[in-house]
N, C-alpha and C positions, 0 to 999 in steps of 0.2 A: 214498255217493259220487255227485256228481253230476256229467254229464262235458257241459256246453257247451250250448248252444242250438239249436231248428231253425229253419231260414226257410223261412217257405212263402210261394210266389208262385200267386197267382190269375189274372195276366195274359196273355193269350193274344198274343205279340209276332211271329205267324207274319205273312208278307209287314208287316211295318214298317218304315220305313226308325229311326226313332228315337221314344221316348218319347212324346214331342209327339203324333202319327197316334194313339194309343191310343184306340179305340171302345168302347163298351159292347158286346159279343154279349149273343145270349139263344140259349139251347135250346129247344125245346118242351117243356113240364113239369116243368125243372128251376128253380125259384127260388133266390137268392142264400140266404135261409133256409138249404134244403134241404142244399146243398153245403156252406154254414159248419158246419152243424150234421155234417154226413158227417168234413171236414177234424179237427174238434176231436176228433171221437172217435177217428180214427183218431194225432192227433197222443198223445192222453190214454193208448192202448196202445202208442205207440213210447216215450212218458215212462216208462210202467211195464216197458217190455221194456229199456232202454238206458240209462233213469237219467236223461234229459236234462233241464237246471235250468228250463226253460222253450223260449217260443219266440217268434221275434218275424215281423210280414206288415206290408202294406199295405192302406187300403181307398182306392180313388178319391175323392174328395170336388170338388161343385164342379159348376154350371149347366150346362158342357157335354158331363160326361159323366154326369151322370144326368136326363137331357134326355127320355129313355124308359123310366125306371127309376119304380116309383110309390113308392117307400119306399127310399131313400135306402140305401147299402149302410155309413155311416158308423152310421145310425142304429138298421140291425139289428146290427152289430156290439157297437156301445155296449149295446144291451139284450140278448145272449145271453152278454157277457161280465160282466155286473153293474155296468157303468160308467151305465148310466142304468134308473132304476124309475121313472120318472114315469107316470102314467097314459096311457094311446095313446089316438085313436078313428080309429072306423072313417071310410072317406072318404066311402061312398057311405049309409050309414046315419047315418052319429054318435053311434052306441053305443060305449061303450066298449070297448075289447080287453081280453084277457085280462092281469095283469100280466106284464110281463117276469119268465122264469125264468133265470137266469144256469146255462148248461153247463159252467163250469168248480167245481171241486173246491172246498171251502173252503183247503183248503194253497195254491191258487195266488189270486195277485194280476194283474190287468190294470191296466195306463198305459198312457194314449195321449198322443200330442203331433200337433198339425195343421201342416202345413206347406202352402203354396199348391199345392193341388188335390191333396191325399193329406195318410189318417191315418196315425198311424202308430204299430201297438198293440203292447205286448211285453207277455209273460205271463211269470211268474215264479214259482218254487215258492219 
């Protein structure tokens, strides 16, 4: 039995008046990596604990708000959910990277659809 979807939001909307104001933050020593890769696993033990068919988020996309970002958060999405295998390289070397490992299950599926300045990914079992 599968019972519904979850939605996880990434966005931090504290003092904004509306959408539009949305900033990139950063932590010290937390990369966007880090916490995608946190969010899925713990999303991957609510699916096993509740059943859920999947889940659907958002990633910003778009010049001015990854203006301070050096890796795009569209484009680590695309390659941890196996939506892109293309070879990477490094910026400051130009070796290659390691290939992308997709974190999700073979049972589950990722689609994404772009919209002006957001993606917009839904996983699906």
């Amino acid at each position: 039995m599968v019972c519904g979807l979850a939605e996880v939001c990434f966005d931090v909307f504290d003092s904004l008046e509306c959408l539009g104001d949305f900033r990139h933050i950063s932590f010290a020593g937390l990369g966007s990596a880090v916490v995608f890769k946190s969010v899925l696993l713990a999303l991957m033990a609510h699916h096993e604990s509740f059943f859920i068919g999947g889940f659907v988020f958002q990633a910003t996309s778009g010049e001015i708000v990854e203006r301070n970002r050096p890796t795009p958060l569209e484009e680590i999405y695309d390659a941890l959910l196996g939506l892109k295998n293309e070879l990477r390289y490094k910026r400051r070397t130009g070796l290659p990277k390691k290939a992308p490992q997709p974190l999700i299950p073979d049972y589950f599926r990722a689609y994404k659809v772009v919209t002006t300045g957001r993606a917009c990914y839904v996983v699906l079992q």
